[in-house]
VOGU-3710 file (C-alpha; in Angstrom, 3 decimals, decimal comma):
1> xxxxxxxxxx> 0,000/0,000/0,000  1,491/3,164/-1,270  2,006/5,930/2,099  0,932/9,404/1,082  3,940/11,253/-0,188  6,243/13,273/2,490  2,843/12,734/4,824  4,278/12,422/8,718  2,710/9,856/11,069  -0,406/12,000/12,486
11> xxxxxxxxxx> -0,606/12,305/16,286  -4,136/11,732/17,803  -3,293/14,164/20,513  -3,453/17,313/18,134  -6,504/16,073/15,791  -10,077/15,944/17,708  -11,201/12,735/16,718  -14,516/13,622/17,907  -14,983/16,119/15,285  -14,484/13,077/12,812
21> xxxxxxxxxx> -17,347/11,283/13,904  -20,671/11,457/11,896  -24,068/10,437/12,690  -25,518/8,971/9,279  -28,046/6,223/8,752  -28,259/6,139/12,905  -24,836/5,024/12,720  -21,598/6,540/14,023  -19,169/6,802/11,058  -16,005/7,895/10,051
31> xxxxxxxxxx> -15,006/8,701/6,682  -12,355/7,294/4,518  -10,212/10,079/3,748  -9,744/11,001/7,501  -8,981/7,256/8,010  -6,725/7,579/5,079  -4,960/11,038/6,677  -4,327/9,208/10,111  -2,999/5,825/9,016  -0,254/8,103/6,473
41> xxxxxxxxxx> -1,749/6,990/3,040  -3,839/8,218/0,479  -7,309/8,145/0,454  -7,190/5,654/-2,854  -4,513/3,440/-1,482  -7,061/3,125/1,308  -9,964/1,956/-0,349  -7,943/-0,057/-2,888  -6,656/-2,185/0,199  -10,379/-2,530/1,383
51> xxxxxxxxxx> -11,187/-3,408/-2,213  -8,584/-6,249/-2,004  -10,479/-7,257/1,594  -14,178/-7,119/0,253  -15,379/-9,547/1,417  -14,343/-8,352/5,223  -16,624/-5,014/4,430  -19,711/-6,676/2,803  -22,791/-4,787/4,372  -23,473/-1,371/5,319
61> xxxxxxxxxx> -23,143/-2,542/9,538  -19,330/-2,324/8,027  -19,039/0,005/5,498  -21,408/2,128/3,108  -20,741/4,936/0,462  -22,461/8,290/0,724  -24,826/9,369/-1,781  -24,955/12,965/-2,831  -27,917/14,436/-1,014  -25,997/13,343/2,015
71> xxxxxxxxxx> -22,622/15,123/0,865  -24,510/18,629/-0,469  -26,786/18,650/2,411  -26,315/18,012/6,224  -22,602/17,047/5,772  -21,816/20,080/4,009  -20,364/22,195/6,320  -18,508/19,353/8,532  -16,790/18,017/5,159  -14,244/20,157/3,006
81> xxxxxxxxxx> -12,573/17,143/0,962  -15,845/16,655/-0,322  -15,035/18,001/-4,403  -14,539/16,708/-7,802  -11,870/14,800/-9,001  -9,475/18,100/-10,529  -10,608/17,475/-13,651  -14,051/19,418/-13,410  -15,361/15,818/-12,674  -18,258/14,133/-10,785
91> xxxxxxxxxx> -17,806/15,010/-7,252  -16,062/12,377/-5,176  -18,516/10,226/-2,919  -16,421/9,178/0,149  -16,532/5,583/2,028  -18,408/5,727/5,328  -16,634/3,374/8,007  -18,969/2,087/10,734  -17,239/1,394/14,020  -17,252/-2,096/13,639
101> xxxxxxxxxx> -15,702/-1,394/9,853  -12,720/0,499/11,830  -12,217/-2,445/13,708  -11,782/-4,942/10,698  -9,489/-2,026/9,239  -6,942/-2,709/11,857  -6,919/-6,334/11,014  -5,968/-5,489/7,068  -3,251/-2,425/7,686  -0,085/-4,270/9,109
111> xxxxxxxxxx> 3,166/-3,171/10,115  4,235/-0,003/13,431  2,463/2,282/12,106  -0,890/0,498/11,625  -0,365/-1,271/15,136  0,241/2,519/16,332  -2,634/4,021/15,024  -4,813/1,571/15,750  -3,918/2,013/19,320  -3,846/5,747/19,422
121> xxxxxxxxxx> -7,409/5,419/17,322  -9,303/2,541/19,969  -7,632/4,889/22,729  -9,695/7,732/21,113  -13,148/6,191/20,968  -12,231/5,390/24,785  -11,983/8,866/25,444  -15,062/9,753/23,364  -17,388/7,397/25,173  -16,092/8,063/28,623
131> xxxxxxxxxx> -16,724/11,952/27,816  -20,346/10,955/26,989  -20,377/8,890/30,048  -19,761/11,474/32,275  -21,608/14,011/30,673  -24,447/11,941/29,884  -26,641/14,087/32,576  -26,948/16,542/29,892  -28,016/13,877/27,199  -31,880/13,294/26,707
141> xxxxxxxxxx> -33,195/9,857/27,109  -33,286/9,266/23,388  -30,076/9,745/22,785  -28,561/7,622/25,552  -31,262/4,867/24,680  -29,744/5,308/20,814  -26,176/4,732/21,982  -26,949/1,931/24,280  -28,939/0,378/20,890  -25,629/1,173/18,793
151> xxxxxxxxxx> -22,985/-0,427/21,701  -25,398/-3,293/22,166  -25,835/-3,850/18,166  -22,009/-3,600/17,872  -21,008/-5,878/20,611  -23,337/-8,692/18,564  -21,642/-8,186/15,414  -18,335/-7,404/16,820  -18,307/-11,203/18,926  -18,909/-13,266/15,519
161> xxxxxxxxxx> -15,455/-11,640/13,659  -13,577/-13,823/16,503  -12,164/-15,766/13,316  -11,147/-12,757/11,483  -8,651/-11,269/14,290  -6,619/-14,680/14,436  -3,775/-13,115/12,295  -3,655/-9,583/13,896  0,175/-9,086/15,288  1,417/-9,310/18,475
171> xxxxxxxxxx> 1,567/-5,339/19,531  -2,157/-5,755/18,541  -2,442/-9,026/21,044  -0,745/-6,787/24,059  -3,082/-3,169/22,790  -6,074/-5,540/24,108  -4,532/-6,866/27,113  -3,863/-3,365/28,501  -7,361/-1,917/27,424  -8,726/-5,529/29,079
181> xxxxxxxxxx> -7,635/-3,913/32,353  -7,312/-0,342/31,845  -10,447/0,596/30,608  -13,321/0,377/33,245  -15,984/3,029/32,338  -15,932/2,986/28,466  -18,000/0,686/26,177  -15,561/-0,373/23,980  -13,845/-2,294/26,696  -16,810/-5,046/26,269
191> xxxxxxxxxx> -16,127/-5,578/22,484  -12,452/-6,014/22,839  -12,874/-8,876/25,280  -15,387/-10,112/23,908  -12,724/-11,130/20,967  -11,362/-14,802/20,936  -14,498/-15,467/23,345  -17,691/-17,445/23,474  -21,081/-14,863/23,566  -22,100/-14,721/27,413
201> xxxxxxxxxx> -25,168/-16,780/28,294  -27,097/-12,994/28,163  -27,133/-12,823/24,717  -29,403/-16,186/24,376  -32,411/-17,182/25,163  -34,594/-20,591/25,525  -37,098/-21,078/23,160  -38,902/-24,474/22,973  -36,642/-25,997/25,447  -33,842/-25,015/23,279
211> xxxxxxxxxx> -30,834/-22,623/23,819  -30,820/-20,093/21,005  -29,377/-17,018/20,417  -31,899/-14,259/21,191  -31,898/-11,707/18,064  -31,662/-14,931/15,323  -34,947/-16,053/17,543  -36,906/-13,635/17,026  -35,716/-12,266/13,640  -37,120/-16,110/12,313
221> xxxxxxxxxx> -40,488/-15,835/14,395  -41,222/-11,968/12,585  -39,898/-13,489/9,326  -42,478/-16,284/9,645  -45,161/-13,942/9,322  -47,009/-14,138/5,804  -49,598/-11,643/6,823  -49,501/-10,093/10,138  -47,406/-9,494/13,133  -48,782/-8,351/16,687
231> xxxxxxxxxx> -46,811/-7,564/19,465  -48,144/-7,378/23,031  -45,425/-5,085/25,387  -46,469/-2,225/27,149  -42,254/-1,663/27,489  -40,582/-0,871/23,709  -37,607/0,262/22,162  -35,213/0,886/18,852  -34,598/-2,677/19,408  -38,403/-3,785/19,035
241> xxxxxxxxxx> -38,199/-2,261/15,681  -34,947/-3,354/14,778  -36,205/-7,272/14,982  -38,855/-6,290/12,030  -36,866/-4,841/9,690  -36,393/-8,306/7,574  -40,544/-9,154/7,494  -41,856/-10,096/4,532  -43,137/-7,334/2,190  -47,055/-6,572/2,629
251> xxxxxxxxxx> -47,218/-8,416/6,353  -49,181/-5,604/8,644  -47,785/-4,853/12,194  -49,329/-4,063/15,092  -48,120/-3,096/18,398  -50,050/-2,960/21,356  -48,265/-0,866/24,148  -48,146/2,043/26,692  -44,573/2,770/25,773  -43,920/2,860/29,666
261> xxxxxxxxxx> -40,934/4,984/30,455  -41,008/6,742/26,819  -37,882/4,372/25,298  -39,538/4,918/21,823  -40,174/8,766/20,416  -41,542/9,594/17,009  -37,862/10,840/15,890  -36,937/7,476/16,663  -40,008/6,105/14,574  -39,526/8,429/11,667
271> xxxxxxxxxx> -35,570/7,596/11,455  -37,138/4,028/11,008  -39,410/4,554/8,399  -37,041/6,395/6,397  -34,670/3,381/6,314  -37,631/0,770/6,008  -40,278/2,451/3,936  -41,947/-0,730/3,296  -42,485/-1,572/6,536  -45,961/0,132/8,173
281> xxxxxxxxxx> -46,544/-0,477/11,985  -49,149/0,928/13,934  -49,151/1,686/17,771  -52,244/0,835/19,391  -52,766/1,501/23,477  -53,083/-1,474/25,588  -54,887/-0,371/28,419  -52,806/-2,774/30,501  -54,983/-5,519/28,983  -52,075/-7,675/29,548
291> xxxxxxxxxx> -49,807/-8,376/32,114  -47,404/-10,581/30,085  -45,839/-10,092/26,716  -46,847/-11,977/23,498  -46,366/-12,444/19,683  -49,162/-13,151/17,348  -48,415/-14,250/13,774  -50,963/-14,803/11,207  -53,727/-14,377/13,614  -57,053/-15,915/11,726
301> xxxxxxxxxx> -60,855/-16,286/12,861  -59,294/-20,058/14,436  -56,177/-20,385/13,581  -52,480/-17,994/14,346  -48,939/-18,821/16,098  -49,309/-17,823/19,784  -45,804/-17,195/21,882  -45,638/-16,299/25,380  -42,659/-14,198/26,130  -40,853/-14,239/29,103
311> xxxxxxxxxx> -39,117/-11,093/29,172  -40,095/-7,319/26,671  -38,111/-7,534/23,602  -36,298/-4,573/24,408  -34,690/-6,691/27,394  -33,435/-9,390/24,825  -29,809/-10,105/24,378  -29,405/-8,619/28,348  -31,343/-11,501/30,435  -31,644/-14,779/29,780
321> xxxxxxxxxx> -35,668/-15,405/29,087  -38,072/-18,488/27,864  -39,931/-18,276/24,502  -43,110/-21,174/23,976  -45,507/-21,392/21,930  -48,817/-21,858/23,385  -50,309/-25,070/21,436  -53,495/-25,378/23,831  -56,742/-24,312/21,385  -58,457/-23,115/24,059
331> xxxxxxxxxx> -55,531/-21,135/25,624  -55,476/-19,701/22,650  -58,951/-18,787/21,799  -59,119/-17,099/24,890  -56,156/-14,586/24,609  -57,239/-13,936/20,529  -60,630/-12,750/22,037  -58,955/-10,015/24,587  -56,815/-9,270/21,501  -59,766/-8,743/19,078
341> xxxxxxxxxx> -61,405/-6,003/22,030  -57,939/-4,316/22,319  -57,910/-3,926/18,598  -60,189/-1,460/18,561  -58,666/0,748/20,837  -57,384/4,438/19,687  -54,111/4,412/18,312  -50,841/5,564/20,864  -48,927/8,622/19,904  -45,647/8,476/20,743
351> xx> -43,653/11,144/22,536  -41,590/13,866/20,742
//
């Protein structure tokens, strides 16, 4: 990989990483050219490497390009590398690097500098997060219910690359050891040691007398769905909606809740349905009609998959909880009834 020419090695301590950080598509990003400036190359001897690693960045949890509404619009004024090619050209569309992304990039840039960097870079997102930590008095509870979504996502995603980090060198090896017991506030400190280890017993869940891992669970119950979902929680959060994103196309949702303790605004709602148009969901009140938490599929005049849920979905993934299905007809019958009366309650409006 070619270094940028007569570029130094770029000290973290005089470059605000902070102000490198983007929020776009709900995800905290970096962008390739300021990855490119800090590891000493240029931005195309960047990508080209990642090109050459593809299949480590396939997905937009790892990587995404930006499209040009969101380089003329909201990123306008943050982003001054943004411009055409020197040739009068189409305006250059940077890479967007997901923090997870960043993480695989360490694994493909060898040698001191890279191990360096990489350091001084997971050393920076240390001090981020512990800056948010302790000024997270000032945060709303949106926002800190977004990053705990974002940390929790990551930490999923991060634990399956185990068998991608079996090469990294040894500086790398001792980096992780020394955040292992240095770090004790930030979230990052989780993902690190979660490398090289099995997922804790939190992140699954029983279903059917079976231990399985709690998002797959209930990703495959919603996908089952051929033409409706309902949801029974009077608790709900990004992480309810996040398990519906892969539903067939034309399955209805429903959600019957009192949104206690206002996890879930309309923001939140409207970020969704911008990145899922094709998925409608209405919020109906509950009226405390149930004390439990359930999931309807296909619900007929006789006939519709009943679970009973141990725990809200919005817990998943932090407690271990028991999924069944409830196969008694008359069980059944009953609970479809209470569900047919709550349908026609009014609708819930969430919170701003």
């Amino acid at each position: 990989m070619t270094k940028r020419d007569g570029a130094r090695d770029l000290d973290i301590t005089n470059w605000d990483i902070r102000n490198k950080i983007y929020d776009i598509r709900g995800q905290k990003v970096m962008l390739d050219y300021d990855l490119a400036r800090f590891y000493g190359y240029t931005t195309k001897a960047l990508n080209q490497q990642v090109k050459r690693n593809l299949d480590k960045f396939e997905g937009s949890d790892f990587m995404f390009r930006l499209n040009e509404v969101e380089v003329s619009s909201f990123l306008r004024s943050q982003i001054v590398t943004s411009k055409t090619d020197g040739r009068g050209g189409k305006r250059y569309l940077p890479y967007a690097f997901t923090e997870q992304g960043i993480y695989m990039l360490m694994t493909i840039l060898k040698g001191d500098l890279a191990t360096k960097q990489s350091r001084s870079l997971v050393m920076a997102f240390k001090a981020m997060k512990d800056y948010i930590i302790d000024n997270q008095k000032i945060l709303d509870c949106r926002n800190n219910l977004r990053l705990a979504m974002k940390v929790a996502d990551n930490a999923e995603r991060i634990a399956v690359m185990e068998g991608e980090f079996n090469d990294i060198s040894a500086d790398i090896g001792v980096m992780k050891e020394r955040l292992n017991t240095f770090i004790k506030k930030s979230e990052i400190s989780p993902f690190l040691r979660a490398f090289g280890k099995d997922l804790k017993s939190g992140e699954f869940l029983i279903c059917e007398g079976e231990l399985t891992k709690a998002s797959e669970t209930y990703i495959d119950i919603f996908c089952s769905a051929r033409k409706s979902v309902e949801i029974i929680d009077d608790y709900v959060d990004i992480k309810t909606l996040r398990y519906l994103q892969k539903i067939k196309s034309g399955v209805t949702v429903t959600i019957y809740t009192e949104n206690i303790g206002h996890y879930l605004h309309e923001r939140d709602l409207q970020d969704y349905r911008k990145e899922f148009p094709g998925i409608v969901i209405r919020f109906v009140k509950s009226l405390r009609e149930f004390h439990d938490r359930f999931i309807i599929i296909d619900r007929g005049d006789n006939d519709g998959e009943l679970y009973h849920c141990g725990a809200s979905l919005k817990d998943s993934g932090t407690r271990l909880t028991v999924i069944s299905i409830i196969k008694d007809a008359g069980v059944a019958k009953e609970i479809f009834e209470r569900v047919d009366k709550m349908a026609r309650n009014p609708e819930l409006p969430l919170p701003n």
